[in-house]
N, C-alpha and C positions, 0 to 999 in steps of 0.2 A: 504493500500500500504506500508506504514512504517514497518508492519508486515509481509508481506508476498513479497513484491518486492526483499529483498535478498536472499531471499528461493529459488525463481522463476530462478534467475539470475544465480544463483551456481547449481542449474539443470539444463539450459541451457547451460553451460557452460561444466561440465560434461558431458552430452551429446553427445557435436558435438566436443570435443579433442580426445576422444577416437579413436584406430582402428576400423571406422565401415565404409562400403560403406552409410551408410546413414547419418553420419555427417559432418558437413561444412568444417571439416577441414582435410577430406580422403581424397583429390583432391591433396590439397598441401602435405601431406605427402608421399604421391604416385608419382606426379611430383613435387620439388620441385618451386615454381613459382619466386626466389627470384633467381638473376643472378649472379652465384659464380664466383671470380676470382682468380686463380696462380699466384703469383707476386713471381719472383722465380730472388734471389739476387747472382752472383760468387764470389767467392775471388782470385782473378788473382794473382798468383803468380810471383812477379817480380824480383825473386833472384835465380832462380832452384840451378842454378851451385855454391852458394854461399851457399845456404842451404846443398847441398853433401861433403861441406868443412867444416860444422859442424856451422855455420853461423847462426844468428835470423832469421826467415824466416818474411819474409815482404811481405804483400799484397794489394790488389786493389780492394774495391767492385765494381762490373760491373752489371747494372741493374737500375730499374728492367725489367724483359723478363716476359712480362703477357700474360696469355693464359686461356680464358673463359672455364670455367669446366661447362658441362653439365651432369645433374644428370638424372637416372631412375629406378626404379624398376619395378622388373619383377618376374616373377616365383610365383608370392604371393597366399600362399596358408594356408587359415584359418583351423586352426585346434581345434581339442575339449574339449584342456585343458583351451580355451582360451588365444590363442597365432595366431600368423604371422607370417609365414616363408617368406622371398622372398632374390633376390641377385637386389644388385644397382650396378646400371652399371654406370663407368663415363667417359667421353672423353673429349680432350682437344683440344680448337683450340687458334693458335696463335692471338694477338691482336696486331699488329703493332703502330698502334693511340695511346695505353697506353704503350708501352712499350719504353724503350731507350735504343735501340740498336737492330738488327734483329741475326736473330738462326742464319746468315752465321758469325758470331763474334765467332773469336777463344780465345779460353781460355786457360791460363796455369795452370795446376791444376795436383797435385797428382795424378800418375798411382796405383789408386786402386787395381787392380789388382798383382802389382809387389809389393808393400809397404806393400800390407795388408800379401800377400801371405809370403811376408820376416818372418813377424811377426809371421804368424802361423807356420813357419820352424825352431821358433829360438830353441827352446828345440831339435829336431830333429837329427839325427846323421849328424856330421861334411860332410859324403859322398854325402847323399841328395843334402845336400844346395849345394855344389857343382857341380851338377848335376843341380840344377835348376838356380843357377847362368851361366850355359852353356847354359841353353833349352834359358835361356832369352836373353843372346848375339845371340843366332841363331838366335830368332824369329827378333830379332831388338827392346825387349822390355827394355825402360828406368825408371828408375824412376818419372820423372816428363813427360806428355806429352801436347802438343799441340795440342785443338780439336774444332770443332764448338759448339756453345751453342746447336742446333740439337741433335746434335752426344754425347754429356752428356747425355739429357736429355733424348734423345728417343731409343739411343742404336748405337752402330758401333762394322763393324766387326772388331774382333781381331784375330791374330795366335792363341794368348796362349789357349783361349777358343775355337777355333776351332778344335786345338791338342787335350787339356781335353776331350772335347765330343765325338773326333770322338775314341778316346783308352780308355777313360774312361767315357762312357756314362750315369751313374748317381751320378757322382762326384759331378755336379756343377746343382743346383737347376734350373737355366735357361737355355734355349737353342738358338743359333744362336746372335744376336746381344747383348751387354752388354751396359744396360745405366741404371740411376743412376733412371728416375721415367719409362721403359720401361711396368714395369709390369706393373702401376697404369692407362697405356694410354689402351682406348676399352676394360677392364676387369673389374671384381666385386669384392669387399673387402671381398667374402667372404657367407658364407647364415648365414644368420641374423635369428635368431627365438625370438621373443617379444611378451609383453604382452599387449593384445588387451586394457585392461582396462574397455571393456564390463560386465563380472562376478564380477570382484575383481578390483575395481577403484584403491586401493593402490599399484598394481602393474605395473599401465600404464606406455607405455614405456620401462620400464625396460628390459633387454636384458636375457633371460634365459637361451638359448645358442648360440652359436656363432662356426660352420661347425661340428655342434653335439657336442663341446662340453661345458664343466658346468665350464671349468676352462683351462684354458694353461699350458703348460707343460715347456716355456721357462725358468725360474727363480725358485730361489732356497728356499723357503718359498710359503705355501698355500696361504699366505697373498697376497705376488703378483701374484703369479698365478692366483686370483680370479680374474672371469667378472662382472665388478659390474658396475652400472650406466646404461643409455639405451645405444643407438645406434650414439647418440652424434646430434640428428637434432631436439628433442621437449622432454620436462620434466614435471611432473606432476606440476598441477597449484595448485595455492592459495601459492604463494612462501611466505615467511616470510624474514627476515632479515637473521634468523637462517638456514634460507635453503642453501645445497651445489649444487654445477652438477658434479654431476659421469657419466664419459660416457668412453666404450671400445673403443679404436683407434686401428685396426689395422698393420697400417701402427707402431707404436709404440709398438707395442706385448704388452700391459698393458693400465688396467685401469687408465683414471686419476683422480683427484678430483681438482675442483676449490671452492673460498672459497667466497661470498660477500663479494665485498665494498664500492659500495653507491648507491643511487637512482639515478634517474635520467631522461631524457624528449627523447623520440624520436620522430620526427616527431607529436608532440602533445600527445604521447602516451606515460604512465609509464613506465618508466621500471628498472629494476634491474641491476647492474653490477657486471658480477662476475668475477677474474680476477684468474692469479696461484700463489699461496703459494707460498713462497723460498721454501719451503720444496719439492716441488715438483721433482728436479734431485738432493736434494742433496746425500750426500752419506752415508752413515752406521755409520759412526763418528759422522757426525750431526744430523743427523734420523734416529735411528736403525731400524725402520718399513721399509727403503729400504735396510736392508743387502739384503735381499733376492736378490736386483739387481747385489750387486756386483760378481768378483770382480772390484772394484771401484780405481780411479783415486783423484785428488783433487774432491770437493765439486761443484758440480752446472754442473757436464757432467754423463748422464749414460750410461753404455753400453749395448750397442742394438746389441755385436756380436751373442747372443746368438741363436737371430731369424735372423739373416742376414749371414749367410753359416760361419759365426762365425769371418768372418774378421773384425778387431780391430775399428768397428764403433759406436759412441758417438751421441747423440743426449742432444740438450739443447738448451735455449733460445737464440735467435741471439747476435754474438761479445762475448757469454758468459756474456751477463747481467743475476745478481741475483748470478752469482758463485763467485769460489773464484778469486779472483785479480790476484794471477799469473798465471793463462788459459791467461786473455788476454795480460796479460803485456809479455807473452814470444812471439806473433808474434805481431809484427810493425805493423800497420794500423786499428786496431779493437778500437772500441768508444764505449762502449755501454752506452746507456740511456733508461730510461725508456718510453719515448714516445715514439722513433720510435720500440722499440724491447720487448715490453709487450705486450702479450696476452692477450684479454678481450669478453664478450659475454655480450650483451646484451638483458636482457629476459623481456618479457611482461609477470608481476608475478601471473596475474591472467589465466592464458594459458599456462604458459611455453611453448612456442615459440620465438625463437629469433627474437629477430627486428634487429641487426646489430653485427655480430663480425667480430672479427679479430683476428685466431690463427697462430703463429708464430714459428717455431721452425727450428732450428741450425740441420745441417748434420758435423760430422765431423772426420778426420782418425787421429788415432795416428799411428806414425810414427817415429822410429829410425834407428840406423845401427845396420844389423845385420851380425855377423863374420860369415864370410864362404858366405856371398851372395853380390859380390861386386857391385852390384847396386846401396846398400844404402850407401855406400860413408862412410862419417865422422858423418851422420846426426844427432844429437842432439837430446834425445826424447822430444815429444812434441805434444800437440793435435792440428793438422792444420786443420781450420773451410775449408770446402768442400765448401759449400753454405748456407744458409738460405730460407725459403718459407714461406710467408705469404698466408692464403685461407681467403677470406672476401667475405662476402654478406651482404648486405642490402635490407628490406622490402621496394620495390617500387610499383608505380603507380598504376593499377585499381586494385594488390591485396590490397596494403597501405592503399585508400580507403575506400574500401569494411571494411578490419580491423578495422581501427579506426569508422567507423558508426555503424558496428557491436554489436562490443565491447567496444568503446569507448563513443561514441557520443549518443546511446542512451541510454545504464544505467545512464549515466548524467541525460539524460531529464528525464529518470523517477527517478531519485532521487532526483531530486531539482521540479520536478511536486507533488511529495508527499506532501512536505512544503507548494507550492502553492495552492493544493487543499485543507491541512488544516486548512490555513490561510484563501482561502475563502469562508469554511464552517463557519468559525470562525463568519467573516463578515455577512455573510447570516443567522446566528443565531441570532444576534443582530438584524435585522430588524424587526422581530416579537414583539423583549422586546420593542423597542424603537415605536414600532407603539402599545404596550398594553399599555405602560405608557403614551403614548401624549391622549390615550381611555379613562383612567382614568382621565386626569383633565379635559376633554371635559366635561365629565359627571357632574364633581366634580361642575363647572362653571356654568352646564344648573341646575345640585340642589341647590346651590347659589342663583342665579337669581326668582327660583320657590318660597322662600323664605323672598320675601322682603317682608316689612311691608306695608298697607296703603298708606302714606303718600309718601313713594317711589313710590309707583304705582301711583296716581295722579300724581306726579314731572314728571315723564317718559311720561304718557299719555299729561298733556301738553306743556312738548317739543314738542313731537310727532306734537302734532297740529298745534304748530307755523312755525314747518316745512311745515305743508298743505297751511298756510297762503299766494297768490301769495306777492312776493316782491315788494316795490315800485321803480319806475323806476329809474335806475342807481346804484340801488343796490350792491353790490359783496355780489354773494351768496357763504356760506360758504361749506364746508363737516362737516357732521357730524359723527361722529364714536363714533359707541357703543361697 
C-alpha cells in the first residue's frame, strides 16, 4: 500500500477531473452545483451640480443589491482534437433577504452615455460637438442622471439611443434598452472550446479558443491579446506552491493571472489561496508587459474602452485598492482596504477546483469638460468609480460532503491504514519468534531434567513418596511445585 496507494490515488484522480461524461466531476462542471452570488455595490453621487462647477466629486456607496446567478451549459459538443465546445448561459435573480436596499432605489450616477460620448467628441471638429450638445438639450439628456438600481443594471429606454439606432442602425453594438450588466442577464459569455484532458492531461482545462478564436484582437501587443489560462471554473490539479491560475474573463477582454499566497482549511478540506498581483491593472510605467493595455491613466485602473464601443471605461479593484493614491484621494468617500476589496480563490490543490472565492472588480468613467459640449460644465478630469461587483461561491452541502469523503476523508484512511497494517504485521511477526524462543527453553528445561545424576533421582523419587504419604490429622497440607 505505501507503494502503490499514491499511484492509485493520482489515477483516480486524473480520471474523474477530466472532461469526460464518465467522470465524477462532469456533472459539476456541466451544472455548476455551488450557488453563485452578484453583490453589486453604487456610488451615489451626492454633489452633480457641484461636480459641473469643477468641484471634488463626492460619493455614497449604496449596497449591497445581491442577485443569485444561475449557471448552464449547453451546446456541448466533443470534438476530435480533444477538446469541448459549449456556451454557458447565466441569469440573475434578485435576492431581497441578502440585499440592503430593493432595484426600486434611485441612484445618482454619471450619464454614460453623454460623458462618455463628450469624450469621444473631444478631438472632433468644433461643429459636431455643437451639434451634439443640441441633439442632447433636445432629447433632455444631462450629464448626471437619476435612475432605479433596475434600470442601471438591467437596461432603460433612452432618446439618445433610440435616435442612434433608429438613423444609424449599426453604430451602437446594443439594441433597444441600455444598462450597464443588460447583456450578461439570459445570455452566454460566448462559445468556449477547451481541452478535455482525456488524450493530453497537460492541457486540461485550458481554453484553446474562445468564439473561434486563438487570441483577441482588443489591445495592442500579442502578449495581451493572448487567451491563456482555462475558462476561469476548474484548473489542472496536483497544484504546488509554485503554481498560478490563468483564466480568460470575458466580460474583461483579457487574460488574467493570479499568483499564490498561502495554504489554508476549508471546511476541513486543503486548500490553496491564490489572490491578484499589484501588477495586475497596473500601467506600462510600472509593468511594461501591460503597455499593450494602454493608453493608460495613473497606475492601478485599465482601460476597457477598447472592447466597450470605446467609451472612456476603466476597470480595477474596488475604491481603487492596490493603485495609485491619487484615483482615490481625488473623489470624497472611497476607503479602500484590503479585506473588504481583495480578490481571492480558493482551490482544492489536488483537483483544482475551487472551494470558495470571491472576485471583485471596480467599473469606472472618466470624465471631464469638454469645449464645445456644454453639458460637461466646468468638470475636472477625473476617474468616477460607476460601481463595484463582487461574484462568490462556496462549496456547500451534499456536494461538500460527497467532496470531502471522496477526496478527503478516504485517502486519509488509506494512508494512515498503510502504517497500521504495517505496524500490525510488525506485531504478528513477532508472535512466531517469541513462541520459537519460549520452544527452545521448554526443551532446553525437559534436556536439563533428563540429565540429573542418581542421587537427584532418588531425592525427587522420595519427595515424591512422602507426598503419597496420607497426612496426620490437623495437618496443613502444603503445595508443592516443581
Amino acid at each position: 500500500m505505501i507503494v502503490m496507494v499514491p499511484s492509485l490515488i493520482k489515477q483516480q484522480v486524473l480520471k474523474n477531473v477530466r472532461i469526460d461524461p464518465t467522470s465524477l466531476s462532469f456533472n459539476m462542471w456541466k451544472e455548476i452545483p455551488v450557488p453563485f452570488y452578484l453583490s453589486v455595490y453604487f456610488f451615489d453621487v451626492l454633489n452633480p451640480n457641484e461636480i459641473l462647477k469643477g468641484e471634488k466629486p463626492q460619493v455614497r456607496e449604496r449596497g449591497p443589491y445581491v442577485y443569485r446567478e444561475f449557471r448552464h451549459k449547453s451546446n456541448i459538443t466533443f470534438n476530435d482534437n480533444d477538446t469541448v465546445s459549449y456556451l454557458e448561459y447565466r441569469s440573475f435573480r434578485f435576492q431581497p433577504a441578502k440585499s440592503r436596499g430593493l432595484e426600486s432605489d434611485y441612484i445618482v450616477m454619471p450619464n454614460i452615455l453623454v460623458l462618455g460620448a463628450a469624450i469621444m467628441m473631444e478631438n472632433k471638429p468644433m461643429s459636431l460637438k455643437l451639434m451634439m450638445t443640441l441633439a442632447f438639450s433636445t432629447l433632455g439628456e444631462r450629464a448626471f442622471m437619476n435612475r432605479t438600481v433596475a434600470e442601471i443594471m438591467w437596461g432603460y429606454e433612452d432618446p439618445l439611443v433610440s435616435l442612434i439606432n433608429k438613423y444609424f442602425p449599426d453604430m451602437l453594438p446594443f439594441k433597444g434598452k441600455f444598462g450597464l450588466f443588460a447583456e450578461l442577464n439570459n445570455s452566454n459569455s460566448g462559445l468556449f472550446t477547451v481541452f478535455t484532458g482525456v488524450k493530453d492531461f497537460q492541457r486540461i482545462h485550458l481554453v484553446d479558443k474562445w468564439n473561434g478564436l486563438s487570441k483577441v484582437n482588443f489591445w495592442h501587443s500579442d502578449q495581451c491579446n493572448m487567451i491563456n489560462g482555462t475558462s476561469g471554473q476548474m484548473w489542472a490539479p496536483f497544484m504546488t506552491p509554485e503554481s498560478s491560475l490563468e483564466f480568460y474573463s470575458p466580460e474583461a477582454c483579457r487574460s488574467m493571472k493570479l499568483i499564490y499566497q498561502e495554504p489554508g482549511v476549508y471546511e476541513g478540506i486543503p486548500t490553496y489561496r491564490f489572490v491578484a498581483p499589484k501588477t495586475l491593472f497596473a500601467n506600462g510605467s510600472d509593468y511594461p508587459p501591460n503597455e499593450g493595455f494602454c493608453p493608460c491613466l495613473e497606475s492601478g485602473v485599465q482601460n476597457v474602452s477598447t472592447c466597450r464601443f470605446s467609451a472612456p471605461l476603466f476597470l480595477s479593484h474596488p475604491h481603487f485598492y492596490n493603485a495609485d493614491p491619487v484615483l482615490a484621494e481625488a473623489v470624497i468617500g472611497l476607503h479602500p482596504n484590503q479585506e473588504e476589496h481583495s480578490l481571492f480563490l480558493d482551490i482544492h490543490p489536488v483537483t483544482g477546483i475551487p472551494m470558495n472565492c470571491s472576485v471583485k472588480l471596480q467599473l469606472s468613467l472618466y470624465i471631464k469638460a469638454v469645449k464645445g459640449i456644454g453639458q460637461t460644465g466646468k468638470i475636472e478630469p477625473v476617474v468616477l468609480p460607476l460601481l463595484w461587483f463582487g461574484e462568490s461561491g462556496a462549496m456547500e452541502g451534499e456536494t461538500l460532503r460527497t467532496f470531502y469523503t471522496q477526496l478527503v476523508l478516504l485517502p486519509a484512511v488509506l494512508h494512515y491504514a498503510q502504517y497500521v497494517l504495517l505496524a500490525l504485521g510488525c506485531l504478528l511477526l513477532l508472535v512466531p519468534v517469541v513462541h520459537h524462543i519460549r520452544s527452545q527453553e521448554k526443551c532446553y528445561l525437559f534436556w536439563s531434567s533428563s540429565k540429573k545424576g542418581p542421587k537427584d533421582k532418588e531425592a525427587i523419587q522420595a519427595y515424591s513418596e512422602s507426598l503419597m504419604t496420607p497426612a496426620p490429622r490437623g495437618t496443613v497440607l502444603q503445595e508443592a511445585r516443581l
